[in-house]
C-alpha positions as CSV (number, residue, x, y, z in Angstrom):
1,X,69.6,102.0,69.3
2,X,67.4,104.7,70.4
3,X,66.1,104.4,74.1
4,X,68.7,102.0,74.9
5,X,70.3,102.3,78.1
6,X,74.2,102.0,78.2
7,X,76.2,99.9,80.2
8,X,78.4,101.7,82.7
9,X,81.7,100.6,82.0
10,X,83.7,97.8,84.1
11,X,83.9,98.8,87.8
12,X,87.3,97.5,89.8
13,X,87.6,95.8,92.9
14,X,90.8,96.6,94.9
15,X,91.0,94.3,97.6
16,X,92.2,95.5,101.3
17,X,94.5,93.1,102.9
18,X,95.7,95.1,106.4
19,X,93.5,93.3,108.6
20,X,95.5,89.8,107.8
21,X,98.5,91.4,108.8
22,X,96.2,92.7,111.7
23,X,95.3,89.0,113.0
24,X,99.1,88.1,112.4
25,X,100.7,91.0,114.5
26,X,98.2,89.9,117.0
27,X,100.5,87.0,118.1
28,X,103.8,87.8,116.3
29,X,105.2,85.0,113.4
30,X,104.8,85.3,109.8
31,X,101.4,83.3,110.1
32,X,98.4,84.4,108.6
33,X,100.7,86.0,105.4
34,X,99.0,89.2,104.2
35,X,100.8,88.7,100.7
36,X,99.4,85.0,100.1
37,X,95.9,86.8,101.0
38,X,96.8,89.3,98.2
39,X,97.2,86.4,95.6
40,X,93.9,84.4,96.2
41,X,92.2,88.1,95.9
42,X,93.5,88.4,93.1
43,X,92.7,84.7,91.9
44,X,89.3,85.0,93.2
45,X,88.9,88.4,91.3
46,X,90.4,91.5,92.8
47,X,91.9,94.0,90.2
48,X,94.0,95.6,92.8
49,X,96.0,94.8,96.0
50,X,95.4,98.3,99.1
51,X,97.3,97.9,102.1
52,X,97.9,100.6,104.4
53,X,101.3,101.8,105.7
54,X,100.8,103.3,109.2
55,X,103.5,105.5,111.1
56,X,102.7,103.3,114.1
57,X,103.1,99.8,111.7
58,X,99.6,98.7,113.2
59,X,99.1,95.8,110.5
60,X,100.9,96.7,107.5
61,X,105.1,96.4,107.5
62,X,107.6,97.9,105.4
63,X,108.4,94.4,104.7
64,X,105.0,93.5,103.6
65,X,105.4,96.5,101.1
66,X,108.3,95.7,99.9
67,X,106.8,91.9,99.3
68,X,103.6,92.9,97.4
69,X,105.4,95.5,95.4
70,X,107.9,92.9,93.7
71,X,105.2,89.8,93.8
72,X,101.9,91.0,92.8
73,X,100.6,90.8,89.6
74,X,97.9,93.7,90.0
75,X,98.5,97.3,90.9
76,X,99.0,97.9,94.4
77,X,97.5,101.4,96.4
78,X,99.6,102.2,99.0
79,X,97.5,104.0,101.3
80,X,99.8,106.7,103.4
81,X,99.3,110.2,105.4
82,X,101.0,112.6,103.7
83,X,104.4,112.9,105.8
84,X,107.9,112.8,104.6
85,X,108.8,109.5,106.2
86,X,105.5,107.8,104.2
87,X,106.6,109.4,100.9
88,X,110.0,108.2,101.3
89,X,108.8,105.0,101.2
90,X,106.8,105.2,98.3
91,X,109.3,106.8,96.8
92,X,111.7,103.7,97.2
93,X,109.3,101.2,95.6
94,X,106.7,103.1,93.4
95,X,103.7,101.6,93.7
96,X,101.0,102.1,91.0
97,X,99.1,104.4,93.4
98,X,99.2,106.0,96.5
99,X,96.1,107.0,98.2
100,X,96.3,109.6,100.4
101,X,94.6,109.3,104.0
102,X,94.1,111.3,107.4
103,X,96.1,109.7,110.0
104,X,95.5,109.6,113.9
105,X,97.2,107.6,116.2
106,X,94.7,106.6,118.4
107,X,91.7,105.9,115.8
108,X,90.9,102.0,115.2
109,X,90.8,103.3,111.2
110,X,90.6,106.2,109.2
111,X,87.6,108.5,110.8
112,X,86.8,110.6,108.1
113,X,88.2,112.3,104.6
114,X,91.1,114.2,103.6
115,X,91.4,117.9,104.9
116,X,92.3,118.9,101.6
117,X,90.2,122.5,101.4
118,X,93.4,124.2,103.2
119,X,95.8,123.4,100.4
120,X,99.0,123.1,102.8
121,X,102.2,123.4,101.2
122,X,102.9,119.7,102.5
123,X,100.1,118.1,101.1
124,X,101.0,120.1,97.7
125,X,104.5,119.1,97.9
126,X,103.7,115.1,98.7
127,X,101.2,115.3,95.4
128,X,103.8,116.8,93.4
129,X,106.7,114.4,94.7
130,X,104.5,111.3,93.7
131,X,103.0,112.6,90.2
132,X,107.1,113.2,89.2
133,X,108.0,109.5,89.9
134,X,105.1,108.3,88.1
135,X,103.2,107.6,90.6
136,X,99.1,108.4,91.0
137,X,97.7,110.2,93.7
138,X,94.0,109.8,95.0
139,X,93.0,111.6,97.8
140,X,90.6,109.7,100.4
141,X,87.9,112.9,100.8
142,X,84.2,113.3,101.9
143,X,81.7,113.7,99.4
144,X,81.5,117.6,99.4
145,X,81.4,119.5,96.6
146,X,84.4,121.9,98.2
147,X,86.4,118.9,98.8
148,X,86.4,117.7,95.2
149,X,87.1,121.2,94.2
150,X,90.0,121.6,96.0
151,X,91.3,118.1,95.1
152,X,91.2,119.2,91.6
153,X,93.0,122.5,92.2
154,X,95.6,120.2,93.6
155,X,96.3,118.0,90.8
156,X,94.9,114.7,92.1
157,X,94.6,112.2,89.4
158,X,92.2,110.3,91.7
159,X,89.2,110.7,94.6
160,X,88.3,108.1,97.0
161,X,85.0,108.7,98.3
162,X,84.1,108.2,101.7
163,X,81.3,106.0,102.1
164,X,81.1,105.2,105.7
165,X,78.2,107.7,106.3
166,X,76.2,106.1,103.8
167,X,76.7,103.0,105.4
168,X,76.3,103.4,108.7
169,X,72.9,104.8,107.6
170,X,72.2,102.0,106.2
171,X,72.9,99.2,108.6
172,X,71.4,101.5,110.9
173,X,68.0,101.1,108.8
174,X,67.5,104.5,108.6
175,X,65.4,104.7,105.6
176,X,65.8,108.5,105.1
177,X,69.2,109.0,106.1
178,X,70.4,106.5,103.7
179,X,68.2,108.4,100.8
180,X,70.3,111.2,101.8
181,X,73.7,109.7,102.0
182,X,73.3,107.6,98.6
183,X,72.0,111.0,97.1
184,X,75.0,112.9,98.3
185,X,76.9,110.5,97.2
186,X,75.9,110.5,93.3
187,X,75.8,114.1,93.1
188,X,79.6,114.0,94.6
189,X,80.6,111.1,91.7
190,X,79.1,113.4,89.0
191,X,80.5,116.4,90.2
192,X,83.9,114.6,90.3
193,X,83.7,113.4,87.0
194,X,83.2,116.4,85.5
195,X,86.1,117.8,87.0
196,X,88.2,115.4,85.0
197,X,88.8,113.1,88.4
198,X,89.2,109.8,88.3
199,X,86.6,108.1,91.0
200,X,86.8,105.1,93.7
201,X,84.4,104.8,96.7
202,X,85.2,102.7,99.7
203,X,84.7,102.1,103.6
204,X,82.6,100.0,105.4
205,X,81.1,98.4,102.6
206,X,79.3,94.9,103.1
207,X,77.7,92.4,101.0
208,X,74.2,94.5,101.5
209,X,75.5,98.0,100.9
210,X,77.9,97.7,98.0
211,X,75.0,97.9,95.4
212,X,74.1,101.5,95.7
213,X,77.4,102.5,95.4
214,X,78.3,99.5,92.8
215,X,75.2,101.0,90.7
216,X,76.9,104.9,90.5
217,X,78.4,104.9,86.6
218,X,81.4,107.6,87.7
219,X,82.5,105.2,90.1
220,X,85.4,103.2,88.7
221,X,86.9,101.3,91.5
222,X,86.0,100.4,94.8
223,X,88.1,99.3,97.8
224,X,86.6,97.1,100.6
225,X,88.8,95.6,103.6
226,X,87.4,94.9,106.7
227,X,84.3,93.7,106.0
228,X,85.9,90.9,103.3
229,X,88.4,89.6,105.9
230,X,85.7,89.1,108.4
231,X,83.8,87.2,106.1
232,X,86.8,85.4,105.3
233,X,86.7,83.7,109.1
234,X,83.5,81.8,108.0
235,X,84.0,80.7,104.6
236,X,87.4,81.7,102.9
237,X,88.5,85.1,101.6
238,X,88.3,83.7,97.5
239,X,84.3,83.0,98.1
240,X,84.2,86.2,100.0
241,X,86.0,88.6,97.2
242,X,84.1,86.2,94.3
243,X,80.6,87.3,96.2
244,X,81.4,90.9,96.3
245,X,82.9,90.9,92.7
246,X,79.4,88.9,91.5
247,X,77.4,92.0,93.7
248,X,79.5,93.9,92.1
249,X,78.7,93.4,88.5
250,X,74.9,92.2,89.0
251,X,74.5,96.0,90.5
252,X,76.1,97.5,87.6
253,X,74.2,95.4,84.6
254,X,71.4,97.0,86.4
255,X,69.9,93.5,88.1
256,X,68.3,93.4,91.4
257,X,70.2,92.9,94.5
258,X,70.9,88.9,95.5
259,X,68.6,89.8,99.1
260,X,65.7,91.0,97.2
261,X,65.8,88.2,94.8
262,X,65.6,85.7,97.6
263,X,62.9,87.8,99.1
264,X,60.4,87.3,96.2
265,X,61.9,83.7,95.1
């Protein structure tokens, strides 16, 4: 019908499980079990398992991988730095996707985006390696126009947008700054698009920031970690992944936010 508005099309939640393999490494054991997290995600609504391989084995295991590749019943998104040890590995057990990620050792998590404007021959060669075995590659870059350029040039199938600007703006309650960062952030969706890139967002999401970014019609997937393990502490990770996946969906039908509905109830 003329004047109707259309629906954006179902959006994804991929579920980040690292930190549950964070509290377990804390102590030693097998207790908590980041794969029996990964199966009430996905019973509670997750569409995808991410867990994040690091060189220093932080949270994540390569026997953890090797667990959620042969048990899960959703894709998993190994996130990796582009090395040759990392694409080894995902080599060995082909996950659906990889996603690929800057990598310091001494950052508590990933600082910042994909340099992917220089084009090195490694980062070329790791994209190509991964697309031959049939595996997808998204790139974890900021929202820049140059960066989405470039990830095209290199034959990403995917970009992960980095939201964490946008949302330490926003818990910061900087009105403006958050204007600007959800702005950048839709223009950096579109433009992605329209490159013929698939998009994701994802980083420091919470329940009060994921709207914004839920509400962006390019954006196919997002992944959120952290913030859903924390939350899991107080009342259980399935209410905390059912919550966000309501949030979710209410922000892309195009209904108002669940805080400003119990503001004017």
């Amino acid at each position: 019908m003329p004047g109707t508005a259309v629906k954006p099309p179902f959006q994804r939640l991929g579920v980040n499980i690292d930190h549950v393999a964070t509290i377990r490494n804390a102590r030693g054991g097998r207790h908590p079990d980041p794969l029996r997290a990964a199966h009430l995600a996905v019973e509670a609504g997750a569409d995808g398992i991410t867990a994040h391989l690091r060189e220093d084995r932080r949270h994540i295991s390569d026997h953890d991988i090797a667990r959620l590749k042969s048990e899960l019943t959703r894709p998993l998104n190994l996130e990796m730095a582009a090395t040759e040890e990392m694409l080894d590995i995902a080599l060995r057990h082909v996950p659906n996707a990889c996603c690929l990620v800057p990598e310091r050792r001494e950052e508590r998590t990933t600082e910042g985006g994909l340099n992917v404007t220089d084009g090195s021959e490694q980062l070329v060669r790791v994209i190509g390696d991964l697309k031959s075995a049939g595996i997808r590659v998204s790139l974890f870059i900021e929202p820049d126009p140059r960066s989405i350029e470039a990830s095209a040039r290199l034959g990403a199938d995917i970009v992960e947008l980095h939201t964490g600007a946008y949302c330490e703006k926003a818990l910061s309650d900087d009105a403006a700054g958050t204007a600007r960062e959800i702005e950048r952030m839709t223009s950096a969706a579109r433009l992605a698009a329209e490159a013929g890139l698939e998009v994701h967002a994802g980083h420091g999401l919470t329940f009060n920031t994921v709207a914004p970014i839920a509400r962006l019609p390019e954006v196919v997937e997002l992944n959120i970690g952290h913030f859903l393990i924390g939350e899991a502490i107080f009342g259980g990770l399935s209410s905390a992944v059912k919550r966000m996946r309501v949030l979710m969906d209410e922000a892309r039908a195009g209904a108002r936010p669940e805080r400003e509905r119990m503001r004017t109830a």
